[in-house]
N, C-alpha and C positions, 0 to 999 in steps of 0.2 A: 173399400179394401185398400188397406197400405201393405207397403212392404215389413216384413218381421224379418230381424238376420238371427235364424234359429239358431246358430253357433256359439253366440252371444249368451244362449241361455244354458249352453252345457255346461258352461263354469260354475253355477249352483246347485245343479240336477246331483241326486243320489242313485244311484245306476245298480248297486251293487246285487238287489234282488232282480232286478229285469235280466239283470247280464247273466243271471245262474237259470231264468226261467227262459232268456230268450238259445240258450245253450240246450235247457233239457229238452225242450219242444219236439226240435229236432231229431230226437230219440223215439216218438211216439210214432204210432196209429190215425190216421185219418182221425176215427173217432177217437180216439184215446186225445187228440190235439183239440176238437172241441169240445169238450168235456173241460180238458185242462185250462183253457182260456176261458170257457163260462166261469168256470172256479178262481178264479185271477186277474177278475178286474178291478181287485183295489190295490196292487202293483200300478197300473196308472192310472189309476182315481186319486193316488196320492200323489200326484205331480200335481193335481188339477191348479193349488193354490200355485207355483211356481210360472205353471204356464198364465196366470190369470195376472200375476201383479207383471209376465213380462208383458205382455198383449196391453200393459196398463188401465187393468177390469174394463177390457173390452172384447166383443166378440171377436176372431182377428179374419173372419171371413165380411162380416156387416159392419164392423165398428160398432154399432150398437150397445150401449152403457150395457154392465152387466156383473149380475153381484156374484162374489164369489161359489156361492153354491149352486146356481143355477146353471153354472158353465160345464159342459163336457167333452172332457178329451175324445175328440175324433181321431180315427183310425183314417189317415187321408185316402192310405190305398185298404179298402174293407178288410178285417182282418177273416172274415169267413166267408160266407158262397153267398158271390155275386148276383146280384137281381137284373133284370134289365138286357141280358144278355138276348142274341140272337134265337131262335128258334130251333131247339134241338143242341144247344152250344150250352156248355155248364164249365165253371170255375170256382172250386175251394175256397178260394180266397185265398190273399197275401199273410196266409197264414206266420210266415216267420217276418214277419211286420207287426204280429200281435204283442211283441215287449221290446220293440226297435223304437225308443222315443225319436229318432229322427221321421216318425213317421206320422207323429203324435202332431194335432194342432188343436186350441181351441175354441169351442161352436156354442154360441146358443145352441137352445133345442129348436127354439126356430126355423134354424136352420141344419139343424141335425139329425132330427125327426121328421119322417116321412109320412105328410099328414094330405089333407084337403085342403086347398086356400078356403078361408071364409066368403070370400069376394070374388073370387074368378071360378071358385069351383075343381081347379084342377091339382092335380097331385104333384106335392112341391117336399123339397125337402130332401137331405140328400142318403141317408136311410144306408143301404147296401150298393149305391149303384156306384160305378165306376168307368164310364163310359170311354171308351181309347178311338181315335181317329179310324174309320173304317178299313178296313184292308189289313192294320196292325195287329204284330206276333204281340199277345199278351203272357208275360214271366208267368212261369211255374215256378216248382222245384228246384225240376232239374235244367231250367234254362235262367236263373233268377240270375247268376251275376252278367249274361251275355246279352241281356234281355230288361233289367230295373230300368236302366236309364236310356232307353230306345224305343220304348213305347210311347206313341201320339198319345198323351194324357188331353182331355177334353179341357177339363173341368182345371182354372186358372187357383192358384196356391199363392197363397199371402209370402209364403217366405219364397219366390223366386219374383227377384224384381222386373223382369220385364213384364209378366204377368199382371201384374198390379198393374203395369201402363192401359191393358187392352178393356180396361170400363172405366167408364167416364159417367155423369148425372146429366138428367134435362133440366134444364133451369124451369121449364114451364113447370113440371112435375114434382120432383125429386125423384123420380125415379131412375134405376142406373140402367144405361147404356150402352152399346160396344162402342168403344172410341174410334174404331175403325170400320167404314163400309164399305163393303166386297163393289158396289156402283160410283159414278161420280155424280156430279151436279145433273148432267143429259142421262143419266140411265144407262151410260156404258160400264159394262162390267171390268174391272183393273185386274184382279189377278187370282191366283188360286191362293196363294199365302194371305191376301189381304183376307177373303172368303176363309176359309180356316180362321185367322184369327177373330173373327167376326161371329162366327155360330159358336168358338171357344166362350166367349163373353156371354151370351144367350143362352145358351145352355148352363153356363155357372150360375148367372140369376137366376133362374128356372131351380137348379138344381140345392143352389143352396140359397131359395126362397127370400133373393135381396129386395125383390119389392114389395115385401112386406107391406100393407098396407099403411099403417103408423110410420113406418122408419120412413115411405116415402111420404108423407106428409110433413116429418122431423126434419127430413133433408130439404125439405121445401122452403119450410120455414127457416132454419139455417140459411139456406143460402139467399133468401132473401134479406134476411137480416144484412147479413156479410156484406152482399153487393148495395144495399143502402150507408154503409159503413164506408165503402169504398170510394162511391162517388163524394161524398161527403169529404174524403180524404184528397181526392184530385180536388175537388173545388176549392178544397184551401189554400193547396199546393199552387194552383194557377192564379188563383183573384184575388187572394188577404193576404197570404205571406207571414201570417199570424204564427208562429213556431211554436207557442204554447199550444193553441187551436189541435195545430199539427201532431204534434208527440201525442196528445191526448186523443187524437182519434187515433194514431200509427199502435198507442198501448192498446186502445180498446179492441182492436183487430187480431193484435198478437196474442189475447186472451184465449178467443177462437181457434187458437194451431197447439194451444198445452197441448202436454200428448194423452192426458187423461179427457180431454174432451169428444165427447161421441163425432164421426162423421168429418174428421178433419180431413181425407180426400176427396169431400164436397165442396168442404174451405178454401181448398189448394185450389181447386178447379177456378172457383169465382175470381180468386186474386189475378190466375192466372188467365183466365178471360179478360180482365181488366188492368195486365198490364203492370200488374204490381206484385214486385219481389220482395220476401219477407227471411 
């Protein structure tokens, strides 16, 4: 996951039928509202190409290469009734989110479809759920502007950049990991923030199904490539002094950071385990 600064993308976006549907909505009926929205989802299906050359045809939750037709606009916060919720506890959905493109990101189905893993078995994907820190008032209606941005959101979002910080890759695997552990080296536990931000990361993998099998093998191999690219670059650096050697390994690495290339916060990672700014 990298950062996306979705503001960047308003300056192309055509708004003018969302802004009359995200106005009428509000006029309706519970069910008169999902009816209206099954009936209106190619209002943002027709962003999809906008959102997909800004993600630079990548998924913006996995990186993962992705062709234009296979991407779909995700509703970050669901735009109908919630899954996953507590026992006895039901929510509509962030229904007036359903033609708010500030709410819009986009997802492979990988990760957007609520499926089985082939490999683990377990139920991955991130479907209807929308998980919030336990204890937290979740927006309705009539609590949506006291309430939008004071929910413990679980699950970490490409376009808020600290978020992008809290997962990081295993170099053994490729698989992603919380960059932060709620323990230290002895097994003592450090803090409740650290812990939050720690099951925030695990639950995103989980939920929006980043260790995909393939992509962790992708990222493996990636970042082995990169970190043989690396050494190969200090060893020039310290023993030949060669500058041609040099630029040609320093180009060959900066290949690896285009922004259309898959997995480049696996790239950053290894540079940055090795000490090398690009």
């Amino acid at each position: 996951m990298r950062y996306l600064n979705k503001k960047k993308l308003r300056r192309v976006l055509k708004l003018d039928e969302l802004d009359k549907a995200r106005e009428y909505i509000k006029t309706l009926s519970d069910e008169e509202r999902s009816k209206y929205i099954d009936d209106n989802g190619h209002l943002w299906t027709a962003l999809r190409g906008e959102f997909w050359r800004f993600g630079d045809h990548k998924c913006w939750y996995s990186e993962a290469p992705l062709n234009e037709q296979c991407g779909q606009i995700e509703h970050f916060r669901p735009k109908k009734r919630l899954h996953g919720l507590a026992k006895g506890t039901k929510h509509i959905g962030y229904w007036w989110g359903a033609f708010d493109w500030e709410n819009y990101r986009l997802a492979s189905q990988v990760s957007n479809i609520r499926v089985t893993d082939y490999l683990s078995g377990k139920k991955v994907g991130k479907g209807s759920y929308f998980p919030l820190k336990e204890g937290t008032q979740r927006a309705t209606q009539k609590s949506e502007e006291e309430l939008y941005e004071k929910e413990h959101i679980v699950l970490l979002d490409p376009c808020c950049k600290s978020d992008v910080r809290l997962l990081s890759f295993s170099l053994d695997s490729g698989k992603p990991i919380p960059t932060i552990q709620p323990y230290n080296n002895d097994g003592e536990f450090l803090s409740d923030e650290d812990e939050w931000k720690n099951q925030r990361a695990l639950k995103t993998i989980d939920y929006y199904h980043l260790d995909e099998g393939s992509w962790n093998t992708d990222r493996k191999d990636l970042m082995d490539e990169v970190a043989i690219l690396c050494d190969q670059l200090i060893n020039e650096k310290t023993n030949n002094g060669n500058s041609g050697k040099y630029d040609e390994l320093r180009d060959d690495l900066t290949e690896y950071l285009e922004k259309h290339e898959p997995f480049t916060a696996a790239v950053k990672q290894v540079l940055k385990e090795k000490s090398l700014i690009f």
